[in-house]
VMD Tcl script that draws the C-alpha trace (Angstrom):
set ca {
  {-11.67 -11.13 -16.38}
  {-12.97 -9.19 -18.94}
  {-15.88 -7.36 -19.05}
  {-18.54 -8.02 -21.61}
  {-20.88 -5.96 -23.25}
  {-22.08 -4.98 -26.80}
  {-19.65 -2.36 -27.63}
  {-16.44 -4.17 -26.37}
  {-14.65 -5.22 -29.80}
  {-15.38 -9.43 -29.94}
  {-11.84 -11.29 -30.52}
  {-13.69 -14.50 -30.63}
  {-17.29 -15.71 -31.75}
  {-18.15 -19.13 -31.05}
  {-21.12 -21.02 -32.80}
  {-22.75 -23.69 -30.84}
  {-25.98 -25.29 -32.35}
  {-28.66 -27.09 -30.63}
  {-31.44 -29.54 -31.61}
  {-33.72 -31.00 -29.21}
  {-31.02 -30.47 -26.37}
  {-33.24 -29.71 -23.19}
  {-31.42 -31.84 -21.06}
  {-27.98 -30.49 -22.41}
  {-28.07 -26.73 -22.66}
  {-27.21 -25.84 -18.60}
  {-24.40 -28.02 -18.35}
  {-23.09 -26.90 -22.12}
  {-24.04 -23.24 -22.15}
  {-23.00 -22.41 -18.30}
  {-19.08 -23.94 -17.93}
  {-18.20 -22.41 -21.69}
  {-19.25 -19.13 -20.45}
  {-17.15 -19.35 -17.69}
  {-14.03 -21.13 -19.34}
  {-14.39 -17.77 -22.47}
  {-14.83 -15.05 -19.28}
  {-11.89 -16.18 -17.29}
  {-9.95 -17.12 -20.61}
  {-9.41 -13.17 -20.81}
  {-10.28 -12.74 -24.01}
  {-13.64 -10.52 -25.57}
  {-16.16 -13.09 -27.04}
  {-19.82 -13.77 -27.84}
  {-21.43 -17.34 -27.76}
  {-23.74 -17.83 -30.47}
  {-26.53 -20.42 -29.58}
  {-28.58 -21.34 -32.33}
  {-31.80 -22.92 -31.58}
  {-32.01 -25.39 -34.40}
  {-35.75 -25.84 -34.86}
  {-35.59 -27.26 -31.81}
  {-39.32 -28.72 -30.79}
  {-38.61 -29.37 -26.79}
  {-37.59 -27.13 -24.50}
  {-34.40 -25.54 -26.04}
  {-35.59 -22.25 -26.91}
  {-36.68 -21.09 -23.95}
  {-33.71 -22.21 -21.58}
  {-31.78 -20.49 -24.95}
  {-33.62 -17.11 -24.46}
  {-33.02 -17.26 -20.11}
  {-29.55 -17.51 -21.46}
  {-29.46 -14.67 -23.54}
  {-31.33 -12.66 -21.09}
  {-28.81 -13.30 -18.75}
  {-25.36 -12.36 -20.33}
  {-24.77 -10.00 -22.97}
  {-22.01 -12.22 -24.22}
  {-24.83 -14.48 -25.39}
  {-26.47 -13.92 -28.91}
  {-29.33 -15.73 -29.64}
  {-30.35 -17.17 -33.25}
  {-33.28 -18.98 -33.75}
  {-34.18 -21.87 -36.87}
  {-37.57 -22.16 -37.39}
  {-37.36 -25.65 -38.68}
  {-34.62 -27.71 -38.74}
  {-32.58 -27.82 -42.03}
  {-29.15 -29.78 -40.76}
  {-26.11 -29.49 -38.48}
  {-24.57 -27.74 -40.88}
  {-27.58 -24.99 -41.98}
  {-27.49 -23.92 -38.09}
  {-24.24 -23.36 -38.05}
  {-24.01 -21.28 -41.28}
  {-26.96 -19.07 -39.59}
  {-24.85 -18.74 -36.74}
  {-21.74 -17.73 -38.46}
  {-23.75 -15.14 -40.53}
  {-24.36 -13.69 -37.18}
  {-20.51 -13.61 -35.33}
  {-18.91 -10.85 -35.39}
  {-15.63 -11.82 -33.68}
  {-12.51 -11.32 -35.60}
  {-11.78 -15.22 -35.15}
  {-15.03 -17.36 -35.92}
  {-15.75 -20.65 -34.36}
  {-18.12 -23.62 -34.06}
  {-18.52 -26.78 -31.59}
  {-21.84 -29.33 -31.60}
  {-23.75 -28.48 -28.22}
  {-24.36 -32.74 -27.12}
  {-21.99 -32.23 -24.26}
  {-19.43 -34.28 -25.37}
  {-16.83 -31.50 -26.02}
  {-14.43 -29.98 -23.25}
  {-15.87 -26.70 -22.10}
  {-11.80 -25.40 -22.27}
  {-11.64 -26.39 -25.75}
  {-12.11 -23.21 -27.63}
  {-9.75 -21.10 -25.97}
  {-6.76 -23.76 -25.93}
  {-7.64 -24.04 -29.90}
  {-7.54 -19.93 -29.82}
  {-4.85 -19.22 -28.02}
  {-2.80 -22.51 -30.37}
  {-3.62 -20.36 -33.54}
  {-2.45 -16.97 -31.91}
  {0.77 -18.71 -30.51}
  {1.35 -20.37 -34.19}
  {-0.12 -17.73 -36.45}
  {-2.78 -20.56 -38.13}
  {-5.50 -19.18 -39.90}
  {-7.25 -22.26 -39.18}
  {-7.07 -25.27 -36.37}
  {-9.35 -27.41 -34.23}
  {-9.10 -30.08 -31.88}
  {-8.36 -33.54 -32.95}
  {-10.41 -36.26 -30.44}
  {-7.31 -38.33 -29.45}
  {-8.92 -40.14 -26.56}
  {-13.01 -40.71 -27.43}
  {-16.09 -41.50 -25.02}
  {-18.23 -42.08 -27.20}
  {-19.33 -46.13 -28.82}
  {-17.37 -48.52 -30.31}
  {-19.30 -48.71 -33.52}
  {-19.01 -44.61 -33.42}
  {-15.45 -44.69 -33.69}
  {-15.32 -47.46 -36.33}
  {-17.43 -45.36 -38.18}
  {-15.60 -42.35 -37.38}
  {-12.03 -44.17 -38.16}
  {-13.36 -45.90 -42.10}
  {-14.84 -42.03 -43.14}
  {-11.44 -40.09 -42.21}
  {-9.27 -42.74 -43.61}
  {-11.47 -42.50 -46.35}
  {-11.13 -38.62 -46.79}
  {-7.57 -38.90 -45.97}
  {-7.23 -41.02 -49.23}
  {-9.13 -39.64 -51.74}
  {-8.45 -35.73 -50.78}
  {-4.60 -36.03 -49.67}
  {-5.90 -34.12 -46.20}
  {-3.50 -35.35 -43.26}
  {-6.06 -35.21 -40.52}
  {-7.16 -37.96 -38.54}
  {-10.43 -36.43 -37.17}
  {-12.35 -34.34 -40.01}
  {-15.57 -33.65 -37.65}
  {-13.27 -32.67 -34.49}
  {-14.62 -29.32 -33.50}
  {-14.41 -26.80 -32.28}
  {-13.35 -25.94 -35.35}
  {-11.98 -22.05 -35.38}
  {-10.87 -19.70 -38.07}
  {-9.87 -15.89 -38.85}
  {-12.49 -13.94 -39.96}
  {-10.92 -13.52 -43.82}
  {-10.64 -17.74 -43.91}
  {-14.46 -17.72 -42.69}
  {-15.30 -15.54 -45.59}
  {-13.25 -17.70 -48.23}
  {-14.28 -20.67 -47.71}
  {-18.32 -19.51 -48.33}
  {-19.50 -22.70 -46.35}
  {-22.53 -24.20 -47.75}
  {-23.41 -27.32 -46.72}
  {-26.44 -28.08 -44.46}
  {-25.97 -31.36 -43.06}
  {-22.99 -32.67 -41.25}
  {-20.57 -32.70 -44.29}
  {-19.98 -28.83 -42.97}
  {-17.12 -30.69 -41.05}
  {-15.53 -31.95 -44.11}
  {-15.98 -29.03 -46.81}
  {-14.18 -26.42 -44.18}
  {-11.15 -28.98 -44.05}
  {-11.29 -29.64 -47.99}
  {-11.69 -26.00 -48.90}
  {-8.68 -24.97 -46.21}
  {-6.46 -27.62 -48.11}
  {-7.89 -26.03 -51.57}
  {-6.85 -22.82 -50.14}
  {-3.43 -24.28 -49.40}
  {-4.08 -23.36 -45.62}
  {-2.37 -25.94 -42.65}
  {-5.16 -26.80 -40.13}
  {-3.76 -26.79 -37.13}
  {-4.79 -29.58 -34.66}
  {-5.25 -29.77 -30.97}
  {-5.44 -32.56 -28.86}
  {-8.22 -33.54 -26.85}
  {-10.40 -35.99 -25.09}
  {-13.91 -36.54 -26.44}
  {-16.43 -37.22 -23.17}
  {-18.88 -39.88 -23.69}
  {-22.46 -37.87 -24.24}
  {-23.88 -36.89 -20.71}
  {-27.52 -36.71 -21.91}
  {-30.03 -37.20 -24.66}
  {-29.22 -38.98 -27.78}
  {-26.79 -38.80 -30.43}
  {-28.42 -37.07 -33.74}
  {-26.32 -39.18 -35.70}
  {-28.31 -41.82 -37.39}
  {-26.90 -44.63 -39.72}
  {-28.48 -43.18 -42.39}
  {-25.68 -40.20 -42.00}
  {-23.32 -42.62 -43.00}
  {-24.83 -42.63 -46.70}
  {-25.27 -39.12 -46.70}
  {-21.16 -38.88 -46.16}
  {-20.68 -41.26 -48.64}
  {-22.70 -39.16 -51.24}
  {-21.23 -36.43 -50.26}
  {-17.49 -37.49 -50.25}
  {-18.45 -39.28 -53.93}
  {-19.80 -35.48 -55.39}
  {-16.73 -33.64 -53.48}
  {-14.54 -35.76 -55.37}
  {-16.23 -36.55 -59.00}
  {-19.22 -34.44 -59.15}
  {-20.23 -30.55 -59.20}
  {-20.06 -30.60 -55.61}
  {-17.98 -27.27 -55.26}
  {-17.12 -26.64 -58.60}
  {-18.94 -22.99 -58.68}
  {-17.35 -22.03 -55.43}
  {-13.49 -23.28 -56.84}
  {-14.31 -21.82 -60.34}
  {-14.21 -18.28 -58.54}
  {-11.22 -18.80 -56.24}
  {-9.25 -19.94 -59.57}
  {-10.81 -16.66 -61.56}
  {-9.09 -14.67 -58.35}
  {-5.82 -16.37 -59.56}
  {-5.46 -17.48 -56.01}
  {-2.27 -19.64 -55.50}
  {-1.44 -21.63 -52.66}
  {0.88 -19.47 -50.89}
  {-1.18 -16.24 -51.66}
  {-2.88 -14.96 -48.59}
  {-6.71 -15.16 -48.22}
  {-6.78 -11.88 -46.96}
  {-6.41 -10.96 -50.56}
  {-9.61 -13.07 -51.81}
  {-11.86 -10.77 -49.55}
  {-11.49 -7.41 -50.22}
}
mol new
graphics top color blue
foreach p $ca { graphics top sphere $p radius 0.5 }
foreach p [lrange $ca 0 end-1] q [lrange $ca 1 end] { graphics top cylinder $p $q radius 0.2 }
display resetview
């Protein structure tokens, strides 16, 4: 085991917001912090207490009050999946950076097999791929038409965008300037890592049908995906944020190390 505490270096940060998860944070927050301690490896778990209006925040702060592996960020009001995580990430400080939705429906063991898969390979960039999924049938025909969909008009072989946890080096993290505050997060870190010219490696795993609560996904998401895939691919969407990269004269096979100093 290794033995936490502020000053010990942090190999791995790992991002895990929550919304309105009361009834999920115990059986999330407690087996990940013992998979990361007996994985061996220095780590912090961000929680980030998503402008949560139930109990969340205070089962979040007995958490951080109780490990100092824990670091706590709180959302005043609730902006999107994707705005919590980007106030978590602000926050890690691991050398590897990583995020996973906190609904219970993700492997505890997850983020270290997808760590220790990019240190055995040398990716910059991999997450799991949900090869077996517990979830509805109407979910994964959802989930099946949107990568298909992504798969066609962005050329990115993946066959589970919104797989997480999703987990990347530190100089990748600061790249790929992640902006968006709603669930298309998922989908800009692939697109930009294919921009980028970076492989994302993939991990398989089994997604476990959701334990408690209820899914934040609402079929009005599936418009907001659409309009976002549409301005990805024919608007503005991250024009700005390519116009830079190509200023940097960044080429495929150049390293991204290079983009950040």
């Amino acid at each position: 085991m290794v033995s936490i505490s502020r000053s010990t270096p942090i190999e791995l940060s790992l991002v895990v917001p929550l919304y309105n998860e009361e009834a999920s944070v115990n059986r999330v927050v407690g087996p990940l912090l013992k998979v990361l301690e007996d994985g061996g490896i220095p780590y912090e778990l961000v929680l980030v207490n998503n402008g949560s209006s139930d109990g969340t925040g205070p089962l979040l702060e007995q958490w951080a009050q109780r490990s100092p592996a824990v670091r706590l960020v709180t959302v005043a009001v609730n902006e999107g999946y994707g705005w919590g995580i980007i106030q978590g990430l602000r926050q890690a400080q691991g050398k590897y950076v990583g995020f996973m939705s906190g609904d219970g429906q993700i492997q505890p063991q997850d983020p270290v097999r997808v760590y220790r898969a990019m240190i055995a390979t040398g990716s910059a960039v991999a997450k799991v791929t949900r090869v077996v999924r517990g979830d509805g049938r109407l979910r994964r025909i959802n989930s099946h038409c949107y990568n298909q969909l992504c798969r066609v008009l962005f050329g990115v072989r993946s066959r589970d965008f919104n797989g997480t946890p999703k987990i990347v080096s530190r100089a990748v993290l600061e790249a790929l300037d992640l902006s968006s505050r709603d669930w298309f997060i998922d989908a800009e870190l692939m697109l930009k890592s294919r921009w980028l010219g970076y492989e994302v490696l993939e991990v398989p795993t089994e997604y476990l049908a959701r334990p408690s609560g209820r899914s934040k996904v609402r079929f009005s998401a599936v418009w907001e995906f659409l309009a976002n895939i549409v301005h990805a691919r024919w608007g503005g969407r991250f024009q700005q944020w390519k116009a830079v990269i190509h200023s940097a004269g960044v080429r495929a096979e150049q390293p991204v190390e290079s983009l950040v100093k």
